[in-house]
C-alpha positions as CSV (number, residue, x, y, z in Angstrom):
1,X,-0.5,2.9,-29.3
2,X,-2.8,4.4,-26.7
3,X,-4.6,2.6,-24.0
4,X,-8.2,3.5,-24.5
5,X,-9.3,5.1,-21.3
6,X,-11.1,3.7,-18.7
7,X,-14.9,5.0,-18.2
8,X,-14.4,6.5,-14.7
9,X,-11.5,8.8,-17.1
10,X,-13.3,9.4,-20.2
11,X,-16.4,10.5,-17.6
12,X,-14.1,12.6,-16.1
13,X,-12.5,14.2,-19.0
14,X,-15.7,15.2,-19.8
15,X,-16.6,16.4,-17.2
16,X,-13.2,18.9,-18.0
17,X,-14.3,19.7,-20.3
18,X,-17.8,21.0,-19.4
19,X,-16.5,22.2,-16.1
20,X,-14.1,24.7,-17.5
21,X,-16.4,26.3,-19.5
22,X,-18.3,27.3,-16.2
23,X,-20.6,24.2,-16.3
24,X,-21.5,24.3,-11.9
25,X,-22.5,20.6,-12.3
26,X,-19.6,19.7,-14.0
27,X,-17.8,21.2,-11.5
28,X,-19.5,19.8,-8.4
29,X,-18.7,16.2,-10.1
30,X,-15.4,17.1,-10.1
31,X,-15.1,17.7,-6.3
32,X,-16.6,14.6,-5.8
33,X,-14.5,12.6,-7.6
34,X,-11.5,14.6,-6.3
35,X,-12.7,13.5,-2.8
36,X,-13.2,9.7,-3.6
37,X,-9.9,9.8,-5.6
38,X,-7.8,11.9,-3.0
39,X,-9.2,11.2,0.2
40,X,-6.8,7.9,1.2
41,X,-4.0,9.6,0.1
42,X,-4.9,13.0,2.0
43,X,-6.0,10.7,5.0
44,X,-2.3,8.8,5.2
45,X,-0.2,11.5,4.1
46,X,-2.1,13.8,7.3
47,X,-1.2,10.0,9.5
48,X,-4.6,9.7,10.0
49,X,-5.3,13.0,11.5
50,X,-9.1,13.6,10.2
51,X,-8.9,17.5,10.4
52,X,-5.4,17.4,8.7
53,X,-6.7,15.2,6.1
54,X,-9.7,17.5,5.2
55,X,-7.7,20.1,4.8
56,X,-5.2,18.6,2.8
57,X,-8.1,17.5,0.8
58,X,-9.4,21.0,0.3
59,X,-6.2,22.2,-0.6
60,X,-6.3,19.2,-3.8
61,X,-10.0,20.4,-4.8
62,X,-8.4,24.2,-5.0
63,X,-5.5,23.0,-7.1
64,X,-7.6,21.1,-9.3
65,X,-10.1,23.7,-9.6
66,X,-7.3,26.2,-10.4
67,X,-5.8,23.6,-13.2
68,X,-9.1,22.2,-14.9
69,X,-8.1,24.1,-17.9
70,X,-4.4,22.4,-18.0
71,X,-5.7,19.2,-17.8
72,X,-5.0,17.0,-20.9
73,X,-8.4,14.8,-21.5
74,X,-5.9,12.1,-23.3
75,X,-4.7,11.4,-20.1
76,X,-6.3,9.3,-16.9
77,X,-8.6,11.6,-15.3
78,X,-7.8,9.8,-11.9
79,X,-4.1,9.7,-12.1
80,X,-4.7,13.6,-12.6
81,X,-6.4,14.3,-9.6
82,X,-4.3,11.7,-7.5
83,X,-1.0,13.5,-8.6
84,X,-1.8,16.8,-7.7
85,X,-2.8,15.0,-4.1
86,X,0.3,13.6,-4.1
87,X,1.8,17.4,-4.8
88,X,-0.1,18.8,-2.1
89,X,0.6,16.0,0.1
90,X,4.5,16.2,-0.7
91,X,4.3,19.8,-0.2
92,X,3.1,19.5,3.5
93,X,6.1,17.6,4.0
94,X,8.0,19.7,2.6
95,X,7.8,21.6,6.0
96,X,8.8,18.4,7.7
97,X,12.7,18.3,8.8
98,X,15.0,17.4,6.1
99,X,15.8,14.3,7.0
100,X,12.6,12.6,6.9
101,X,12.4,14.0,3.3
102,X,15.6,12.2,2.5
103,X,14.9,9.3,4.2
104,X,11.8,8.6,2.1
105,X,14.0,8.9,-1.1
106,X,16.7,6.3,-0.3
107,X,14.5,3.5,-1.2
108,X,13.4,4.7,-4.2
109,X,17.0,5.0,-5.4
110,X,18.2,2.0,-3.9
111,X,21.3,4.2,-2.4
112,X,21.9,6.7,0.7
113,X,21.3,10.2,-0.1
114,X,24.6,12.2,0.9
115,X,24.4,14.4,4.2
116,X,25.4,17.2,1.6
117,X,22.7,16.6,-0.7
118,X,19.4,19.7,0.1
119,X,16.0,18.5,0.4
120,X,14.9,20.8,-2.9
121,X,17.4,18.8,-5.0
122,X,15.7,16.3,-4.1
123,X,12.5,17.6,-5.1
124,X,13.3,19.1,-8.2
125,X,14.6,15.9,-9.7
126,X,10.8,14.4,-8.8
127,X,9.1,17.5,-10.2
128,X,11.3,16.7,-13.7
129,X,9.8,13.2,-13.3
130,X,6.6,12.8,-15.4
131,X,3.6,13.3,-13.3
132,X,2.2,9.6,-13.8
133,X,5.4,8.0,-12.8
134,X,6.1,10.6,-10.1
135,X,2.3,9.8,-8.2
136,X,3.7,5.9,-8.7
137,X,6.8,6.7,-6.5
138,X,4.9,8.4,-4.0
139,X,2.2,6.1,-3.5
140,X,4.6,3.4,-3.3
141,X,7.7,4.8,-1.7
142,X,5.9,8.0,0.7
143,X,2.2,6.1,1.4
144,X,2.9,2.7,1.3
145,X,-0.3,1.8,-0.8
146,X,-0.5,-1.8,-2.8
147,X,0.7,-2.4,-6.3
148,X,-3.1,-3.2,-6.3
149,X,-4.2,0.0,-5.3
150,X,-2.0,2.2,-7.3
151,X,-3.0,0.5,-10.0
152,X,-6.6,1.1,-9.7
153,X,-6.1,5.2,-8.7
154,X,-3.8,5.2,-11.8
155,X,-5.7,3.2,-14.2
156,X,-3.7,1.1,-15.4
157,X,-2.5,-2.4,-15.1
158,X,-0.6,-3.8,-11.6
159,X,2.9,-5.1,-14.0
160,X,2.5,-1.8,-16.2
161,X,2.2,0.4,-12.9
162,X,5.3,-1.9,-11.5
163,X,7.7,-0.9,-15.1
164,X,6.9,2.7,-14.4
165,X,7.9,2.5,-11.3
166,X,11.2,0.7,-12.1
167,X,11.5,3.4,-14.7
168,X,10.9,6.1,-12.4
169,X,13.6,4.9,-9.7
170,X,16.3,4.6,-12.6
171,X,15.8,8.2,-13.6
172,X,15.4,9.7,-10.0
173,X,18.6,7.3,-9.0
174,X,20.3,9.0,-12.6
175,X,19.1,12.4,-10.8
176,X,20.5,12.1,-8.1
177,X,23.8,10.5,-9.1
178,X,22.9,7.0,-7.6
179,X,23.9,4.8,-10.4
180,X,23.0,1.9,-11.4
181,X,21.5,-1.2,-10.4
């Protein structure tokens, strides 16, 4: 069954839609949804640095712009445009030492990540994570945002945000060769 989606989504499927057949309007809506939608996350993953931020945030309207014609209108509009902030936010960090990056991870799998283990592993297991999920885990686990607030940048409900979550964790734990809980 699907879960009808919400008006702020089907308004910005739509506006997809019109947007990647070169509609400019379209395409200015976009951006400004892209900046309501991103901006927190830009702002927290730049720690509050306002120039870092904006940049960041450019960087998400680029992506998104590049990838209008990828996006799947049967999907949350928001949780697309969130998810490829989280990409771009990830991605800065990805120039961040090693550690941190492992650090982040070991509460998402509930176990230490081994000294051994590289940084990309790591990412590649969250890249193979599907995109929804994947944004869950980094809001949760890398910005520290509310079950409430993921579920309202996601769309969907706070206990169905909080089972793909757990979902998420088990498979990045089986990833990673954590085990199980």
């Amino acid at each position: 069954m699907t879960t009808p989606l919400a008006p702020i989504d089907q308004a910005g499927a739509e506006a997809c839609r019109r947007a990647s057949r070169g509609d400019r309007a379209a395409l200015g809506e976009l951006l400004v949804w892209a900046r309501r939608a991103a901006w927190p996350l830009c702002f927290r993953g730049a720690a509050g640095r306002h120039a870092d931020a904006e940049d960041l945030l450019q960087e998400t309207m680029l992506k998104a712009i590049r990838g209008i014609h990828g996006y799947d209108p049967a999907r949350p509009f928001t949780a697309w445009l969130v998810g490829i902030a989280a990409r771009v936010v990830a991605d800065g960090r990805r120039l961040t030492p090693r550690a941190r990056t492992l650090e982040a991870v070991e509460p998402m799998v509930d176990a230490p990540v081994p000294e051994s283990d590289d940084a990309e592993r790591v990412h590649r297991a969250m890249d193979r994570i599907d995109p929804v999920t994947r944004t869950i885990l980094l809001l949760r686990y890398t910005e520290d945002f509310s079950w409430d607030e993921i579920a309202q940048l996601v769309g969907m409900g706070r206990e169905a945000v909080k089972k793909r979550l757990m979902r998420g964790r088990e498979e990045l734990r089986a990833m990673l060769g954590g085990g199980s809980t």
